[in-house]
Each structure stands twice: as C-alpha cells, then as structure tokens.
N, C-alpha and C positions, 0 to 999 in steps of 0.2 A: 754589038756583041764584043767583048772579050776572050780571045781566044788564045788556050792555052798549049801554045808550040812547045815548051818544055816546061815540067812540073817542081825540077828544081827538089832538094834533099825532101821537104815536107809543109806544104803551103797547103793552108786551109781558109775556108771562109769564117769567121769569127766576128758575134757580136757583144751585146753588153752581158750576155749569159740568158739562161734559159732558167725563169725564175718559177716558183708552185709546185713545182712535181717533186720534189725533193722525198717527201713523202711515199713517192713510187717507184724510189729508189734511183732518180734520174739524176744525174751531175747538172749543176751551175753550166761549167762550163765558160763559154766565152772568152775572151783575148786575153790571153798567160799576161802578158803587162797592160792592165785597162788606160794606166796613163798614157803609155805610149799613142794607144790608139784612138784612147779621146781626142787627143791633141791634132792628131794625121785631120780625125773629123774636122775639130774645132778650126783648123786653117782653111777649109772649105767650106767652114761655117755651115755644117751634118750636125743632126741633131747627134749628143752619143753615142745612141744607140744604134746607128749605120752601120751596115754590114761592112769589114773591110778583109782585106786580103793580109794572112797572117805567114811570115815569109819565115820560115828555120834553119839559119847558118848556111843554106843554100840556097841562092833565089832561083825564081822562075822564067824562062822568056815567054812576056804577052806580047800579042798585038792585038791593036783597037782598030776596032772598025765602025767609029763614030767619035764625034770632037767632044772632046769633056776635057774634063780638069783633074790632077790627081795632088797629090798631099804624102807624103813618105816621111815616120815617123820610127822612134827605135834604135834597136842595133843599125849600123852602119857597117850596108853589106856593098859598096858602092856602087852605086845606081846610073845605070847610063841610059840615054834616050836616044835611039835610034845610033848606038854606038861611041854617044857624047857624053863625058862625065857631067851628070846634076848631080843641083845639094840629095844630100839626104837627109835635110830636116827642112824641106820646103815646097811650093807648091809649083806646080808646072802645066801649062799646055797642050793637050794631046789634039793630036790633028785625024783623021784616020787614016789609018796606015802604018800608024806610027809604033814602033817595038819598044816596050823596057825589057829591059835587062840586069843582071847584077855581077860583079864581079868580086874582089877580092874581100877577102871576111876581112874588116878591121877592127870593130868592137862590137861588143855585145849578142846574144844571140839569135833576138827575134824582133824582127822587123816588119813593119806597119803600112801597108799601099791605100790609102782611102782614095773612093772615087767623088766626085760631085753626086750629091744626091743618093749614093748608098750603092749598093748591089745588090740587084734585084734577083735574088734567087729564093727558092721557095722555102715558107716555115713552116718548121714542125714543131709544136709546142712551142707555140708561140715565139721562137727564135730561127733565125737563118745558121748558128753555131753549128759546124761541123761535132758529130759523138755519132760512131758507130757504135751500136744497131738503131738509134732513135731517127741516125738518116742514114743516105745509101751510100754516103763515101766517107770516108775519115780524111781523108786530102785530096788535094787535085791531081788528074792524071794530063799528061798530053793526049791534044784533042778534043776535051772540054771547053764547053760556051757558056760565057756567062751574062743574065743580061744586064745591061744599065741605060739607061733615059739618056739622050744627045745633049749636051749643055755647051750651045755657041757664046751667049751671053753670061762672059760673070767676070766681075770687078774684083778681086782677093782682095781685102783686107791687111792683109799678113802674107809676104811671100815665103819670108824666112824666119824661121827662129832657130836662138841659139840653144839646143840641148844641154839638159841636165849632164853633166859628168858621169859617168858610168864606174864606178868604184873599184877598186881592185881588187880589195878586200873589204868586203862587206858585213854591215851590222844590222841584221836582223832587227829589227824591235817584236818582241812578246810578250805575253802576257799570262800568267802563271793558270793553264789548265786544267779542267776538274780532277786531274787523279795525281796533279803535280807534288802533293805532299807524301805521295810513295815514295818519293825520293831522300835518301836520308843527306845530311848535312856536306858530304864530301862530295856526292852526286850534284848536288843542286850549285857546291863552288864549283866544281868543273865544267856544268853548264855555260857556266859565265860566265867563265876565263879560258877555257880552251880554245883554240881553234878547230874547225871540222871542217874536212872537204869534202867537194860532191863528188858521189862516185859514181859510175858507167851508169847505174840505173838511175837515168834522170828523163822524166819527160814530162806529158802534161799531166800524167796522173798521178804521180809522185816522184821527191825527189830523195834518194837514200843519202845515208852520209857516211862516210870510210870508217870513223873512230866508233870505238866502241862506249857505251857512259858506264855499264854494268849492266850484268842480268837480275833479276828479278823473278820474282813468283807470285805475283799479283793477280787474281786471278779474275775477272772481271765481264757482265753480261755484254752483250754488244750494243753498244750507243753510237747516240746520233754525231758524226763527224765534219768538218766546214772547210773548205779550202783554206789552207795555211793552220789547222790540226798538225800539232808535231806528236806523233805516235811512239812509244818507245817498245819493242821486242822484247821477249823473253830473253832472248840472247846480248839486249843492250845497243842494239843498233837503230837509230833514229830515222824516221821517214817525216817527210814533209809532203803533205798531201798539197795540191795544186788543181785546178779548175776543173777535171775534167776527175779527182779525186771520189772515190765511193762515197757513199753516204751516211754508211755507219761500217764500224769497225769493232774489233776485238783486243785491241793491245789500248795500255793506257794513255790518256790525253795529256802529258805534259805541257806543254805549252800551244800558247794560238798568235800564229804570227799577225801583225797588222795589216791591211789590206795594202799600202805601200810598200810592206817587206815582201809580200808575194809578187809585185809588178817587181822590185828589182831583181828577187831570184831567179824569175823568169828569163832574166838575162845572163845567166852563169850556167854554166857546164861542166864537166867532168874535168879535175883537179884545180879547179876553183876555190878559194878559202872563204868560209863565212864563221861570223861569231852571234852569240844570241847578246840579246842586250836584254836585260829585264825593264819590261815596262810595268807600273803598277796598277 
C-alpha cells in the first residue's frame, strides 16, 4: 500500500482521461499535462494509460509499504527520498518503508509520481481519473491507501532524462474555432499580438485570462466544447477550458488550443504571460 501521511496543496490520481461519455456530459479529464505523465510511465516502461499520482505546486508525504520502483516527471517540486534530495526527472528505488516527500516549488506547476505497474485503484467509467461526482474524492486526503503490486525485480532502461525547458513565456498554438470569425479585424490582430495573463481563476476546469479582447453580442445555442476550447464572454474575457472542462457551453468558440498547448498551460499559474500563436 501507499499511504497517504500528508496530502500536500491538491494531489489526485490521474490517468489518460475518461473517454465515451462525453455525451453524458462527463469530462475527459485525465493528467492537466498528458506529456509529463506519459513520460514518468514510459521510464518504467507503464503502458500510458497507468494510473499516476498528479502532484499541484504542493507535494504530498507518502510511505510505501512494499518495493516497487517509481518514475517523477513535470514541474519540479524537489523531491526527496526518505529526506535525500532525488532527480526529479528520474527513476528510483523504493524499499518499504520508505517516504517521499517534496520540498521547495522550483518550476513549473504540476508534477508527475508514476509507480511500476500503475495504481491500482478503482474505475469508474472506465478510468481510475479522479472528477467529483463521477468518484468519491476529487484529491487525496491524509490517511488514504492506495494500492499497488510489489515489484522486487526490474532493470530500468532509462534512469534519467533531461526535461523539456519549461518556458517563461509561453506560445499557445491554436486553431481558428467555429464562431472565430465574430471577431472583427482589430480583435483577431490583438489576438495575436497581445500578451494575456492567467488570472486567480485557473485550475483544471478552466483557465481565465486578466485582458479583456472586447465584448460582443453574439448570441449563440449551446454546443459541444473540448479541452483547450478558448471561449470568449459577452464581457470580452477569454477562458481556456482544461481536462476536467464542461462539455458544452454557451459563449462563442474562438479558438482550439493544440493538445501540446494544453500540457504546457497546465504548467502556469496565476500572473503568468501567454501569447496565442495562430495555427492553420
């Protein structure tokens, strides 16, 4: 078992998203940056779709109580074993008994724990993804158990690798969405040459942005919407839907971010700068 002695700002369990239901109005979902978390697998050589531990600008203290192997991918929230600084883009050891822990925030915001062989906790429609009300908890509390398969034997491949650079300022790639040509010619230049930053209300269901582009009177029936849907307000203020984002909405669809621009937004926070870059 895995057990959870502190829960840390907002750790949840997250996999490659909860696909089908969309329809019944259910979120995707799954890990705010799928790269990061591919990768935490792919170093323990986990299929992608393995359940992993999704850490948010505060980590959690675990202890294990069985030998496996884990894999730490993401922001870099400095990760220590049993009170010893490890990489945090690498693969480690676990003995039972053994604690992680995480210490000072250095980059990025959400960080990536994979275990050998997954996290064996239970699915609901078809995914292990933490989304209240589809399961009973939207993150982990202390005093939670989690379980996973003992693995004395395994040879890593890869112990370490060197992560992508995390950007400071970041360039969206989008793509021009279905109601994007509400916009008239000075809106759609300032689209693409403004800077906007994230503001307080950012998390995994949407991320808003401080600048205003213009308001509008567009008036519009409710359609279907996708993780990385950039929405725009009557009032002119733009949201970036994210994994855990509704399904359909009522403000128009200006642009759709690329499944890349969503892993790296995932990584930014409140006064943050991003730019859209037009893809075609």
């Amino acid at each position: 078992m895995l057990k959870i002695v502190k829960s840390g700002f907002f750790t949840t369990i997250q996999d490659s998203g909860r696909f089908g239901f969309r329809h019944l109005g259910v979120p995707v979902s799954g890990s705010m940056d799928r790269a990061a978390a591919h990768l935490a697998n792919a170093m323990l050589e986990n299929p992608d779709e393995a359940a992993v531990l999704e850490v948010t600008m505060s980590g959690p203290v675990l202890e294990f109580t069985r030998d496996t192997w884990i894999a730490i991918a993401g922001a870099n929230l400095s990760p220590k074993l049993n009170e010893v600084d490890i990489d945090n883009h690498g693969v480690h050891r676990i003995r039972s008994g053994d604690r992680l822990a995480f210490g000072k925030h250095i980059d990025g915001l959400r960080g990536y724990v994979a275990i050998k062989g997954g996290f064996d906790t239970g699915e609901v429609l078809k995914s292990r993804s933490f989304y209240k009300p589809i399961t009973e908890k939207d993150h982990l509390v202390a005093g939670m158990e989690l379980h996973y398969e003992e693995v004395s034997e395994f040879e890593p491949k890869i112990t370490h690798v060197i992560p992508e650079e995390i950007e400071r300022v970041l360039k969206l790639k989008a793509s021009p969405g279905p109601e994007f040509d509400i916009l008239d010619s000075e809106q759609q230049e300032l689209l693409f040459s403004q800077p906007f930053t994230i503001a307080k209300e950012n998390n995994r269901m949407a991320y808003q942005l401080q600048e205003i582009l213009g308001s509008h009177q567009h008036p519009m029936l409710t359609s279907a919407t996708l993780p990385g849907t950039v929405q725009l307000t009557p009032g002119g203020k733009l949201i970036i839907l994210m994994r855990d984002g509704q399904t359909t909405g009522g403000y128009p669809r200006i642009l759709q971010l690329s499944d890349d621009s969503i892993n790296k937004l995932a990584q930014k926070t409140f006064g943050d700068t991003v730019y859209f870059k037009k893809e075609s």
